[in-house]
C-alpha positions as CSV (number, residue, x, y, z in Angstrom):
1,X,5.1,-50.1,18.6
2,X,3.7,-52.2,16.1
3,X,1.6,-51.2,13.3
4,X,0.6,-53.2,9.9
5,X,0.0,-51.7,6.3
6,X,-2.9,-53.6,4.7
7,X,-4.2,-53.7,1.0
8,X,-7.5,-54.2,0.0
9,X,-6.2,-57.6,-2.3
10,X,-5.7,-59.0,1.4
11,X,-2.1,-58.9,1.7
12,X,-0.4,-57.4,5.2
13,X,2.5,-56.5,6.0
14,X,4.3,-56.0,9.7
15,X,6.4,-53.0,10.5
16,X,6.9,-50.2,13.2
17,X,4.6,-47.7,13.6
18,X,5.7,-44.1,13.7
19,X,4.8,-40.7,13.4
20,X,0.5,-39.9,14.1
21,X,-2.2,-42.6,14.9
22,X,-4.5,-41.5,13.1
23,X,-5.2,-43.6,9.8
24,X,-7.2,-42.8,7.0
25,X,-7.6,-45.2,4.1
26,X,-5.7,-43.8,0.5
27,X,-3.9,-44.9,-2.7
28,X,-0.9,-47.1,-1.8
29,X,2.0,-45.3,-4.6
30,X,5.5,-45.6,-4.9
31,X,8.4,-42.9,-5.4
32,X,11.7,-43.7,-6.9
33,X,13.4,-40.8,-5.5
34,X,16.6,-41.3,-3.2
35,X,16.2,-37.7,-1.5
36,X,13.5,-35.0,-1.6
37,X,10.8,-37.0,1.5
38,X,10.3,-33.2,2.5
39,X,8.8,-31.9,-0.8
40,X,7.0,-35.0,-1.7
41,X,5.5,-35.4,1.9
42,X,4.3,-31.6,1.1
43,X,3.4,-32.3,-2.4
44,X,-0.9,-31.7,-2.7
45,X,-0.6,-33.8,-5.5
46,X,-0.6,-36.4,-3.0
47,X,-4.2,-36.0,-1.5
48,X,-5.3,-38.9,-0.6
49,X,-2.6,-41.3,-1.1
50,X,0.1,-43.0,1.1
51,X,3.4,-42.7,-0.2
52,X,6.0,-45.3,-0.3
53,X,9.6,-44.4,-1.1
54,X,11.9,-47.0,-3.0
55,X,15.0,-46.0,-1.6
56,X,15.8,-47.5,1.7
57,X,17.3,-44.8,4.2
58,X,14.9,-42.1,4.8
59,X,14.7,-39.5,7.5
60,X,19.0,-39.2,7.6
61,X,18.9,-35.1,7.2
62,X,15.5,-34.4,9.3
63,X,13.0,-31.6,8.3
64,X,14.3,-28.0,7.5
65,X,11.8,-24.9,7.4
66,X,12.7,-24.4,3.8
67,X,11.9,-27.1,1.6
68,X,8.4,-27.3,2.0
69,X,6.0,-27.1,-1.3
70,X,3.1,-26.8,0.3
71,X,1.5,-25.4,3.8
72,X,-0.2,-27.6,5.0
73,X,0.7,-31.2,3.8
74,X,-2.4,-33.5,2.8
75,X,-0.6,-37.2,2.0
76,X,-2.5,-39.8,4.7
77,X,0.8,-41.9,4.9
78,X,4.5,-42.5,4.5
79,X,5.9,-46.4,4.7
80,X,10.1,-47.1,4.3
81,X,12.3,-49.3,5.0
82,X,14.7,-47.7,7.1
83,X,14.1,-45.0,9.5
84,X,17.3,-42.7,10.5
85,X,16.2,-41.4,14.0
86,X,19.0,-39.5,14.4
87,X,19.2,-37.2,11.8
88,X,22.7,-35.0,10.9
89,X,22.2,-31.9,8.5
90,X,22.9,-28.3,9.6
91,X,19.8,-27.1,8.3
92,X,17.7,-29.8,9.7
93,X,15.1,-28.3,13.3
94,X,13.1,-32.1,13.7
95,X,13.3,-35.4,13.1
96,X,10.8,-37.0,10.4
97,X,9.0,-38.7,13.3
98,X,8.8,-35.0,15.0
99,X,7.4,-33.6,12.3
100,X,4.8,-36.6,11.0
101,X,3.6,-36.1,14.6
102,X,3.2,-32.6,14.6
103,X,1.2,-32.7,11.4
104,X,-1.0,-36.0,11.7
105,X,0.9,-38.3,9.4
106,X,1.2,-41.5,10.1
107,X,3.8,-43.5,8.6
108,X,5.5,-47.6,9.1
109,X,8.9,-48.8,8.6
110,X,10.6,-51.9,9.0
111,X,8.6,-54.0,6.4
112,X,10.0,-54.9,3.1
113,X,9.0,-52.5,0.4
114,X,10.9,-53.6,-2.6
115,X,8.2,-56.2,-2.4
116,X,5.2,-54.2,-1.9
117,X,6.8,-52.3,-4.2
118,X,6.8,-55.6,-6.7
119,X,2.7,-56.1,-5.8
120,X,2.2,-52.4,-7.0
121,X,4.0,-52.8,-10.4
122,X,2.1,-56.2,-10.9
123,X,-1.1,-55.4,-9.7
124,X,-1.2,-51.1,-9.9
125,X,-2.0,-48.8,-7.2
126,X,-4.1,-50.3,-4.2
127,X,-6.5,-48.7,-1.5
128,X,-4.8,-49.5,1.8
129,X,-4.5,-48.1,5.8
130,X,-2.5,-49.0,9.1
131,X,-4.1,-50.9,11.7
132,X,-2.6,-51.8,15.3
133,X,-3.2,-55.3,15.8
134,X,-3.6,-58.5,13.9
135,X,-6.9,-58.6,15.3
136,X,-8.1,-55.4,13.1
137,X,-6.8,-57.1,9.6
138,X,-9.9,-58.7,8.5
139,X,-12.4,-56.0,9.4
140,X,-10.2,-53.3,7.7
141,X,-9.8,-55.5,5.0
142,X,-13.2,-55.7,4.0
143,X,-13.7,-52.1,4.6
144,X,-10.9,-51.6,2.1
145,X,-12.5,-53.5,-0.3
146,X,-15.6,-51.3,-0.2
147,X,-14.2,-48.1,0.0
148,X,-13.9,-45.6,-3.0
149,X,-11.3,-43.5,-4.2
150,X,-11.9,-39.6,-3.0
151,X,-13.0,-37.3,-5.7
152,X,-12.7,-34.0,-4.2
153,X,-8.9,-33.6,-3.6
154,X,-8.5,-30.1,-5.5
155,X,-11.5,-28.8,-3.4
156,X,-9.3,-29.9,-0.1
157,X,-5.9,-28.2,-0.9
158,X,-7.0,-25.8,-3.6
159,X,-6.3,-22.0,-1.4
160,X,-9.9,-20.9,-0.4
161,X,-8.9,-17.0,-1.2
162,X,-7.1,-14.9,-4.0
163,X,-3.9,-13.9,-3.1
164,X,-1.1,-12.0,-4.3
165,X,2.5,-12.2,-4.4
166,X,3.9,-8.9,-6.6
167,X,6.8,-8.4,-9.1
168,X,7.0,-6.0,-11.6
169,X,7.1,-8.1,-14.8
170,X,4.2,-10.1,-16.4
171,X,1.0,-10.1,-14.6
172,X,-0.1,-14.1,-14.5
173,X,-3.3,-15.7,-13.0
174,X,-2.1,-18.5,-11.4
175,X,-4.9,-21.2,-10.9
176,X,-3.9,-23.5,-7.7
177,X,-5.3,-27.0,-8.1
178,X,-2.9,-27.7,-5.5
179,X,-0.4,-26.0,-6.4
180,X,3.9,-26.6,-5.4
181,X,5.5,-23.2,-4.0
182,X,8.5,-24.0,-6.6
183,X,6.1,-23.3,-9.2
184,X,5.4,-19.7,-7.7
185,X,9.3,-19.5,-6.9
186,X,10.3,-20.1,-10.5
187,X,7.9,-17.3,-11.8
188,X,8.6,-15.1,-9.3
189,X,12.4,-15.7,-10.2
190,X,11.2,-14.0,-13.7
191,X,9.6,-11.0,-11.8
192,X,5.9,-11.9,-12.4
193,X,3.8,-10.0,-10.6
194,X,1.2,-12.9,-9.4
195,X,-2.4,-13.7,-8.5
196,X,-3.1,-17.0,-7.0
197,X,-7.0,-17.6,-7.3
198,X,-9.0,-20.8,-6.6
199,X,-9.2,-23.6,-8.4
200,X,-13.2,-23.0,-9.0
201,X,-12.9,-19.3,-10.5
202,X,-14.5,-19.0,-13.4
203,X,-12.6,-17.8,-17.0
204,X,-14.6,-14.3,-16.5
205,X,-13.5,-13.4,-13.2
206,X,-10.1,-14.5,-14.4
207,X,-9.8,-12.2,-17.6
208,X,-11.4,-9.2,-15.4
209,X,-8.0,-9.2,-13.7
210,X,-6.3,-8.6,-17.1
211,X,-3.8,-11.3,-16.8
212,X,-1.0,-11.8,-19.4
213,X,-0.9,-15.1,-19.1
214,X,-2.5,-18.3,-16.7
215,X,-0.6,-20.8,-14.8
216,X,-2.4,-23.8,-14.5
217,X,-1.1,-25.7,-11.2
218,X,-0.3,-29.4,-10.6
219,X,-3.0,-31.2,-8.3
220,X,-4.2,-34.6,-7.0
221,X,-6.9,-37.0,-8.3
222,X,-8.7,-37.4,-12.0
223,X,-8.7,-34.5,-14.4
224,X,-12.2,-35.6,-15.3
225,X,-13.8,-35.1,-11.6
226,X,-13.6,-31.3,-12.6
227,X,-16.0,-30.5,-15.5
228,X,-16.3,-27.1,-14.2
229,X,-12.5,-26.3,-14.3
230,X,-12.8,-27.7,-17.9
231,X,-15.5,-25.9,-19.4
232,X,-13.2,-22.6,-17.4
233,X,-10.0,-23.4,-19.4
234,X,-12.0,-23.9,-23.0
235,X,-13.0,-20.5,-22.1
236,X,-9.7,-18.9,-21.7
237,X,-7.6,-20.3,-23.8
238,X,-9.2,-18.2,-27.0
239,X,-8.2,-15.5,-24.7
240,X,-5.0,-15.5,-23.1
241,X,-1.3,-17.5,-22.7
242,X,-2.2,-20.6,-20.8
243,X,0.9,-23.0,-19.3
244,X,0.2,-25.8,-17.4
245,X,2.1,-28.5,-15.6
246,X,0.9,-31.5,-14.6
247,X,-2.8,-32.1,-13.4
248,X,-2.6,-28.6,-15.7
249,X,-1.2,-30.8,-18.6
250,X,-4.4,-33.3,-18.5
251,X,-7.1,-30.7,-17.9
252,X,-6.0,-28.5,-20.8
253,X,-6.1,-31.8,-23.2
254,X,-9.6,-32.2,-22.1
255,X,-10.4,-29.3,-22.7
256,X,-8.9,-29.1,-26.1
257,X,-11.0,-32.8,-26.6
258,X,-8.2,-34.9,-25.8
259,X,-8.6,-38.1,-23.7
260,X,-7.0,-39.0,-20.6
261,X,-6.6,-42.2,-18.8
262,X,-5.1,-43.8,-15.1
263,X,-1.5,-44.9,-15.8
264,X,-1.4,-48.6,-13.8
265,X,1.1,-47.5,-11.1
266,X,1.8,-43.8,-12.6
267,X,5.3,-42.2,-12.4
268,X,6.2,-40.6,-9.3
269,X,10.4,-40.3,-9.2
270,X,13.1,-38.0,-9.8
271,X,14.9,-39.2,-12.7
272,X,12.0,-39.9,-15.3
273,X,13.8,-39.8,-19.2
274,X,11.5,-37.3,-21.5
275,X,12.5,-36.7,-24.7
276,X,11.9,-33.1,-26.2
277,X,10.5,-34.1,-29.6
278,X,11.1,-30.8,-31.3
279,X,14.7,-30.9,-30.6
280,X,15.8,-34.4,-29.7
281,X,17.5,-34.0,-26.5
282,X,16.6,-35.7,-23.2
283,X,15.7,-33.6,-20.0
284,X,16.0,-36.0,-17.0
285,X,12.3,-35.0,-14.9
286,X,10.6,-35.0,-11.3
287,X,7.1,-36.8,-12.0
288,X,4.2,-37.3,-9.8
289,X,0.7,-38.5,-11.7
290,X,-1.0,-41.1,-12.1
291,X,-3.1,-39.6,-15.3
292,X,-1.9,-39.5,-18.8
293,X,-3.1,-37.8,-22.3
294,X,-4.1,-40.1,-24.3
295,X,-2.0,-39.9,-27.7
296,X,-4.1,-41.5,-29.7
297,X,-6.9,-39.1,-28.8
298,X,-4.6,-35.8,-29.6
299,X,-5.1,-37.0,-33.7
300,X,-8.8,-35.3,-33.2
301,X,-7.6,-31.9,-31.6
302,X,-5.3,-28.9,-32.6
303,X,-2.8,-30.2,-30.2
304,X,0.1,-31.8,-30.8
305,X,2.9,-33.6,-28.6
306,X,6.2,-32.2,-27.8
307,X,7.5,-34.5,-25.2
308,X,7.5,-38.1,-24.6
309,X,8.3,-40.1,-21.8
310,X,11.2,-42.7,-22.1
311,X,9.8,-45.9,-19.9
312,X,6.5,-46.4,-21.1
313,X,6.2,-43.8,-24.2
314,X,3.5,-42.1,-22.8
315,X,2.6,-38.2,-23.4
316,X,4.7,-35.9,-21.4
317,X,4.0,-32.3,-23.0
318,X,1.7,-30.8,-25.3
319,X,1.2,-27.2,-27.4
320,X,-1.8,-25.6,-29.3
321,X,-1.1,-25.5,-32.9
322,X,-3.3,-22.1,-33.2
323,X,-3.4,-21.0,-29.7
324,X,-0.6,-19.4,-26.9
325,X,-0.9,-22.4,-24.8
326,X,1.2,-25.5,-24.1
327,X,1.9,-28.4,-21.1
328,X,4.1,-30.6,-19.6
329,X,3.2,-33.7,-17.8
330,X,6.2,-33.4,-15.2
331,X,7.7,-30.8,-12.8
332,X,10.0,-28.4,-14.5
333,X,9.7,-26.4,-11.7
334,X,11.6,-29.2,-9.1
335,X,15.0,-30.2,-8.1
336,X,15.8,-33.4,-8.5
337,X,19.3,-32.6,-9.0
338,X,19.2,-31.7,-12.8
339,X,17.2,-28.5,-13.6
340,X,16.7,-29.6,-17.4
341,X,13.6,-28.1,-18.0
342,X,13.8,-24.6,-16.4
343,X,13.5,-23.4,-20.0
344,X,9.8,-23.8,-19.8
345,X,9.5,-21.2,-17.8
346,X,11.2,-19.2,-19.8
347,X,9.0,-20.2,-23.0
348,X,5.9,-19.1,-21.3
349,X,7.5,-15.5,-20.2
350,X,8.5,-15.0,-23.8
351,X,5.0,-16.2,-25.3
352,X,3.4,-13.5,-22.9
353,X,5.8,-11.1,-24.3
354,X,5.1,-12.1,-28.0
355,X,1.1,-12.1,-27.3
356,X,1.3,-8.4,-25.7
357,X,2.9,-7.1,-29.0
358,X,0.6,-8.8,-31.5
């Protein structure tokens, strides 16, 4: 059936239509990635934005039940190029369109995205939605164009109740602003024994569960649509070992009085160059935002930067200079085939250690 993927700057494009009906109007971003549409489609960080992969041939190894990051997936869209309807992979149990069905997703293929691709780069990220017919452009056009970008997206995949997954090492407060299940894997890899809390609990109730340390998660949207999450973290990082990753990264310059800004078409790949600036080597990164700290703004802060993206230069990690407490902008936790930055992990288990004995 047909379908057509419209952006708000007027422009249309033709494809086949795919997995749900139902549209909903989001960010139009791209993803470099040439594997991995499982874990990005289940990726929170994408609330509220369709996703467009670069590489051509997607769908060729179906939808397994293990490589899901998240529940319940929240991305309104998926475009390609090429879709594989006949998937070969002996862990795969559905086809892509199977499973975009079976979880309201719609998606398009057929239409060229190295040119849509193109408009993004030029013009950044657009607001755009799947119609039916030709006769629907115009209307959803103007709707498009008076539409605003959501603001709540941590409040819709943040988990609604504390949970716990035990281990017998470190105890750590893990604060889900949407958070990947590789993250959890990873710590629970170290023997953690974990709380998962909402992303709206507040720094006492937090500290009354005498955590040794506080994850803070990767999530969707702007750092700055959540104040109260900010004035949390300036209350616990006096108090504990605070890592974050990600939307975790952003919120903890904020709340350090750091800046951040919208990148034009962010990063969102798996094979992002960061350089570690503290020993010079290059860790080759999954990425998915489209904030950044602002470097310029770290001169007025006790933080300092430790990693540095390649591409653009932008600010891809960040440490305390008094406090138990640092960042990265990317996903140390992923696997885009390297597993450079596993280390990190590592760091913050130590740094709990360290902060015990003082």
């Amino acid at each position: 059936m047909k379908r057509y993927l419209v952006l708000e700057d007027g422009s249309w494009y033709e494809g086949e239509g795919f997995g749900s009906d139902s549209f909903r109007i989001g960010e139009l971003v791209f993803n470099t990635s040439m594997t991995g549409y499982q874990e990005i489609l289940t990726d929170n960080s994408y609330c509220g934005q369709i996703v467009m992969m670069t590489y051509p041939l997607i769908g060729n190894y179906g939808i397994n039940r293990d490589d899901n990051e998240s529940v319940k997936p929240s991305v309104f869209g998926l475009v390609i190029k090429d879709y594989c309807e006949e998937p070969n992979n002996w862990r795969c149990r559905e086809t892509l369109d199977e499973y975009l069905k079976r979880v309201g997703i719609p998606g398009i293929y057929g239409l060229d995205t190295r040119a849509v691709t193109r408009k993004i780069r030029s013009l950044g990220t657009l607001k755009a939605s799947f119609c039916s017919s030709e006769e629907e452009i115009p209307a959803l056009i103007e709707k498009l164009k008076k539409a605003d970008f959501l603001h709540d997206q941590v409040a819709r995949v943040s988990t609604k109740n504390i949970y716990p997954i035990p281990g017998r090492g470190k105890k750590v407060v893990v604060m889900d602003f949407g958070i990947k299940m590789n993250i959890l894997r990873e710590l629970s890899n170290r023997d953690c024994d974990l709380l998962v809390v909402p992303y709206n609990t507040s720094a006492e109730e937090i500290m009354n569960l005498h955590p040794d340390g506080v994850m803070l998660s990767n999530g969707p949207g702007d750092p700055e649509d959540l104040p109260e999450v900010i004035e949390t973290i300036k209350k616990l990082l006096p108090q504990t070992v605070v890592f974050g990753i990600c939307l975790g990264c952003q919120l903890i310059a904020l709340a350090s009085g750091a800046k951040t800004y919208k990148l034009k078409f962010g990063h969102r790949g798996g094979n992002h160059p960061v350089v570690n600036l503290a020993t010079g080597k290059v860790e080759i990164t999954s990425q998915n935002h489209g904030f950044a700290v602002d470097i310029a703004s770290l001169q007025s802060t006790r933080l300092e930067m430790t990693h540095q993206a390649l591409n653009d230069g932008s600010c891809e990690g960040i440490r305390h200079l008094d406090l138990p407490c640092f960042a990265v902008q990317y996903h140390p936790e992923a696997n885009a085939g390297p597993q450079d930055s596993r280390y990190l992990f590592d760091i913050f288990t130590k740094m709990m250690e360290e902060n015990k004995n003082a």
